[in-house]
C-alpha positions, 0 to 999 in steps of 0.5 A: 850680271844675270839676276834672279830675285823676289821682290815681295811675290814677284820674280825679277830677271834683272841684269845688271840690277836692271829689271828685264823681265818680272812675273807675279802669281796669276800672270800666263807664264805660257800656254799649251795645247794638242795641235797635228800639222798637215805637210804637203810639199812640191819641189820643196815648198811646203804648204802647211795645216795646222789642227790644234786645241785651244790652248791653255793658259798656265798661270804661275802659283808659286816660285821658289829661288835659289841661288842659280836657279829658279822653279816656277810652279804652275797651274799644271807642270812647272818651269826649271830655270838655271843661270848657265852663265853669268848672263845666260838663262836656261828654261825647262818645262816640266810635268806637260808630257801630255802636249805637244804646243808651247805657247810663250809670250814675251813682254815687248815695247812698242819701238823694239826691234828684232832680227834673226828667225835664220836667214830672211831676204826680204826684211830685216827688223821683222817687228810686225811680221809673223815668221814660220821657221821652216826649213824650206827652198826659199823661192817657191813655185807660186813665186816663179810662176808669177815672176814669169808672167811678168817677165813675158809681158815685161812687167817690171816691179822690182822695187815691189816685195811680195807679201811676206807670208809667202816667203820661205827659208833655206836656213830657219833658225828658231832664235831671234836677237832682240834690240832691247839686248837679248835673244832667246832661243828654242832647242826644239826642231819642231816647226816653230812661229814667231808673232812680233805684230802685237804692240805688247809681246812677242808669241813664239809657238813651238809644235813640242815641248822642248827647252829653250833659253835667254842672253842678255848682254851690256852689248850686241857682241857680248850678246852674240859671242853666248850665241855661239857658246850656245850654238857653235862656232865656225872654223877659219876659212883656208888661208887661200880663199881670200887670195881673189876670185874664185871663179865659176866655170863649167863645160868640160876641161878645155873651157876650164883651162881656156876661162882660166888662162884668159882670166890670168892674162887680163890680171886677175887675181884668181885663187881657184876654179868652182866647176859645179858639173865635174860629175856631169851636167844633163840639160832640162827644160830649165837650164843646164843642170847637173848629174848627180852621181858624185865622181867626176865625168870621163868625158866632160873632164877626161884626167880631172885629176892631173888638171887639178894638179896642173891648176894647183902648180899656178897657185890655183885651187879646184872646187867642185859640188855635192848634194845629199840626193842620187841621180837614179839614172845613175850608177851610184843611185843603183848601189846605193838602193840595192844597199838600202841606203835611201829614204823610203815610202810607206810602201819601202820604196826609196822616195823620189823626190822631184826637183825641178824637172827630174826625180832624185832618191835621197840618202838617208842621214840616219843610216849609219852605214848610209852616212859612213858610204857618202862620206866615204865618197867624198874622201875618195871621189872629191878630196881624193883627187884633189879638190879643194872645197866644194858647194854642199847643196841643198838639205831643205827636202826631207819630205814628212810622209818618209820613212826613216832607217831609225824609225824617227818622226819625219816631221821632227827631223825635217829641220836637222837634215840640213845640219845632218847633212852638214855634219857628214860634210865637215866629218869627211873633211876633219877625218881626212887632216884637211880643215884648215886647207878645205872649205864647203859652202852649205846652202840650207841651215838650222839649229846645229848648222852653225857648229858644223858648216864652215861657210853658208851662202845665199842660195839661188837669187834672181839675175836682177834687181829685185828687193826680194830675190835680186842682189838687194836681198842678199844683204839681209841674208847676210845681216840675220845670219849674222843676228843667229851667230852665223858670221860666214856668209856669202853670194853667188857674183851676179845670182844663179835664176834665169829664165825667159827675158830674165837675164844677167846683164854686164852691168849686174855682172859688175855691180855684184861683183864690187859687193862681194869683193867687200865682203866675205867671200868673191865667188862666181856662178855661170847660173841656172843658163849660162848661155843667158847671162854676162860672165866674169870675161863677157867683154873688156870691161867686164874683164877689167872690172873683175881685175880690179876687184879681184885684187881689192879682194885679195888687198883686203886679205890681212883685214878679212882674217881678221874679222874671221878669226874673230867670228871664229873667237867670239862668233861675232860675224864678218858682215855686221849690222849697223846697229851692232855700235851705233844707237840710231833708230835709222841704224836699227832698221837700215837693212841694204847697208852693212859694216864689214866688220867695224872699220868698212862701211859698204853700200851696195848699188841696188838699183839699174842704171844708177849713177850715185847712191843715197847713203846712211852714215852713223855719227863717226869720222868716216872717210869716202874711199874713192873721193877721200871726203870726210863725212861726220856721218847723216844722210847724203849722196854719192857718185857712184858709177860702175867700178866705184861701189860707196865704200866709207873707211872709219877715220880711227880703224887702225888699217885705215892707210892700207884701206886708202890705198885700194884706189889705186888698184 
């Protein structure tokens, strides 16, 4: 039970009689400032200034309790805190409408450790890093082109990460999920950063004055299940989605069917078709890419509609893609402007925003009418003739130098256009009667992400092995989404970036594949090239490795409802950490191993060419799938050619003989 209490002049936040945090007369409660950022965006990467005052500290006075509630009086303005639940604290700053920073400063041990601020690729336990919580693509242009040089001159430094400042975030969320048993977490949507370098505190700094809160909990579910009281929640996933692979495909009609028939014939177990250029496809200098004008192309897919059907008649669902922008070659992009449906500049032209190669116009989410026309278009144009779900690309581009229809401050709204986005997504669907029959997968998040997306994944990994943009990064992803109470995450099968000698070899082709059969969902992507990379059907092999874990995939169906039925209930995520139930200091920083939920342990292979795996087992009775081993846990090896990913099963998991079993596919 959540405490508030005085104990002489000190206020005490205890939980179960266990004193958590304590301030005294004269400590720095927070501090405060006047700041103005300076954004400058390319191809949605951001660089940001920040001009802000000395901030000043604001030393607690007085304190007056009561039974729920606490008010902190400070040297200027004061703090409201409410017990909203029996261990969930919520915090008020009051009597400071004359700044715009908040500076908090969070007592912290030397040996903590934290996770979350959204999702992060390239670490986990971000103790000593400092965190910008920005909406953002993650993989910016300076990255690419460096990447480049050392792909032309074949300078290979996969296992080396790049400097943790440089990274961005498709999905920033401004909480973070503490060892010591709490998160906390800021309701504003300004740009946030979190400082966890410093021995002593954490210093999170808010560009605004807004609310934010604490959850402590006897454990790390309990923890997370307040979360997504907080936060929200996602939906279970449609019955058909766990039944086997979900297919990328693209090209038109006939190589839709063909792949498909071909998958079929070499006993695949496939559930549906993802073909992302049903609305067209236009080549660029950087691959093949996609014409955003949102119904489906006559030519490259004549009678979508009756191949819909024809594919659901085989138990086969469809999906196809969607984005917030407009091709403005196109004709829905000329609509929408003579309607004034798009973003604007500060001269009233609609804002191009340039992607890759090519400019786009963007709708503007705060225009109701706006918002009610696209949602329109994916009833008709998407749900109308048939599919089944759809990738809800992008959100990350908001520029803050727009101007918006309801007049709001860019800057401020920057963060929720990805929940926005979201939420048009999930109304089309609930408003059509299709939630429990159709999913989307969102790739950008924030705060009000979580209680509108019904699935996030990756987005655009690199075809390799890199530790921070390859298949290793994935995992991480997964693992902070899962410390934000996101418990619904998945990658594209073998990534999405190719270019030059970058390509997606057979073998990564596999070894993606085995992760994701152990995880929440099996979805394929042909990539950024598809001409450059192995597919599900690039030779025999690789066909018969699809098969297999296809049908592992589609084995684990009972297991996997379960586990989502349970995020659905308690937001406690599919994927999970090692630390969620095993107090182990190596279990709080292992970042490339997971549990998918508590009864599998998976280890993905990480490296090339590698034929076994050291791996971290915590102290339980686990049994290796492939071998039948027993292991009482420690740090061991494996074999672990290609079609056998280190799997281990907890000995005491109630699915455990229908876990054995899956050697036998």
């Amino acid at each position: 039970m959540l405490g508030l209490n005085k104990n002489g002049d000190k206020l005490e936040i205890s939980l179960d009689e266990k004193v958590i945090f304590s301030l005294s007369p004269g400590d720095t409660v927070i501090s405060v400032a006047n700041g103005v950022n300076q954004y400058k965006m390319s191809h949605g990467s951001f660089k940001i200034k920040e001009n802000a005052t000395v901030p000043v500290p604001l030393k607690l006075k007085d304190i007056f309790l009561n039974d729920e509630s606490a008010e902190i009086v400070l040297s200027e303005g004061k703090l409201i805190l409410k017990k909203e639940r029996y261990n969930h604290l919520s915090v008020q700053p009051q009597g400071l409408e004359g700044y715009n920073r908040l500076y908090i400063s969070l007592p912290a041990l030397e040996e903590e450790h934290v996770y979350g601020t959204g999702e992060i690729f390239s670490e986990f336990d971000l103790r000593g890093q400092k965190v910008n919580c920005w909406v953002a693509e993650h993989i910016n242009g300076l990255q690419i082109a460096k990447k480049l040089v050392k792909q032309v001159f074949g300078i290979k430094n996969t296992r080396k990460k790049q400097k943790f400042s440089n990274y961005e975030s498709y999905y920033a969320q401004p909480t973070f999920l503490s060892s010591r048993k709490y998160y906390f977490h800021s309701f504003s949507t300004a740009r946030c950063e979190f400082d966890f370098r410093e021995k002593d505190r954490h210093i999170i700094t808010v560009d605004s004055i807004d609310d934010f809160c604490f959850a402590f909990g006897a454990d790390f579910e309990e923890i997370i299940n307040d979360m997504g009281l907080t936060l929200g929640r996602q939906p279970e996933l449609p019955d058909w989605a766990y039944d086997g692979e979900i297919l990328g495909i693209q090209g038109g009609s006939n190589v839709l069917m063909d792949k498909v028939d071909n998958a079929l014939e070499n006993g695949m177990a496939v559930t549906a078709a993802w073909i992302q250029d049903w609305e067209g496809r236009r080549v660029t200098a950087v691959g093949k890419q996609l014409f955003w004008n949102w119904e489906y192309d006559r030519e490259l897919y004549p009678n979508l509609p009756d191949k819909i059907k024809e594919l659901n008649g085989k138990g086969i669902k469809v999906l196809g893609y969607i984005n917030p922008f407009l091709a403005v070659e196109k004709p829905l992009y000329k609509e929408a402007s003579q309607k004034g449906y798009c973003v604007k500049d500060k001269e009233g032209k609609d804002y191009y925003v340039t992607i890759t190669t090519f400019p786009a116009a963007m709708i503007d989410l705060t225009n109701p009418d706006a918002y009610n026309w696209l949602k329109d278009i994916i009833k008709k144009n998407m749900i109308g003739i048939g599919l089944s779900g759809w990738m809800a690309d992008f959100g990350e581009y908001l520029p803050t130098d727009c101007v918006l229809y309801s007049g709001e401050d860019p800057e401020l709204v920057h963060n929720t256009w990805p929940a926005r986005w979201a939420r048009l997504n999930r109304e089309a669907v609930e408003e059509s009667g299709n939630l429990e029959k159709i999913f989307f997968f969102t790739r950008a998040g924030h705060t009000e992400t979580i209680k509108y997306s019904t699935m996030m994944w990756n987005g655009d990994n690199h075809v390799d092995y890199s530790i921070d943009f390859g298949l290793p990064s994935v995992i991480p992803a997964m693992l902070s989404l899962t410390c934000c109470a996101f418990g619904l995450s998945h990658s594209d099968i073998g990534g999405y970036t190719t270019f030059f000698n970058l390509k997606r070899s057979e073998e990564l082709q596999m070894r993606w594949r085995e992760m994701n059969a152990f995880s929440p969902m099996l979805r394929g992507h042909e990539g950024l090239n598809p001409d450059l990379n192995a597919q599900f059907d690039a030779s025999k092999e690789v066909l018969s490795h699809a098969a297999k874990y296809s049908k592992i995939h589609k084995a684990l169906k009972p297991y996997l409802k379960e586990l989502c039925k349970y995020n659905t209930e308690k937001s406690v995520g599919m994927v999970r950490p090692l630390f969620f139930y095993y107090d182990e200091e190596k279990a709080y920083t292992e970042c490339y191993e997971y549990l998918l939920g508590r009864d599998i342990l998976v280890a993905p292979v990480i490296r090339p060419d590698a034929q076994s795996r050291n791996v971290y087992l915590p102290e339980d009775n686990w049994i290796h799938l492939w071998s039948g081993k027993e292991y009482k846990g420690g740090e061991i090896n494996v074999d672990a050619p290609v079609g056998e990913i280190p799997v281990f099963i907890r000995k005491d998991s109630k699915f455990k003989d229908e876990f054995m079993d899956i050697k036998k596919i």
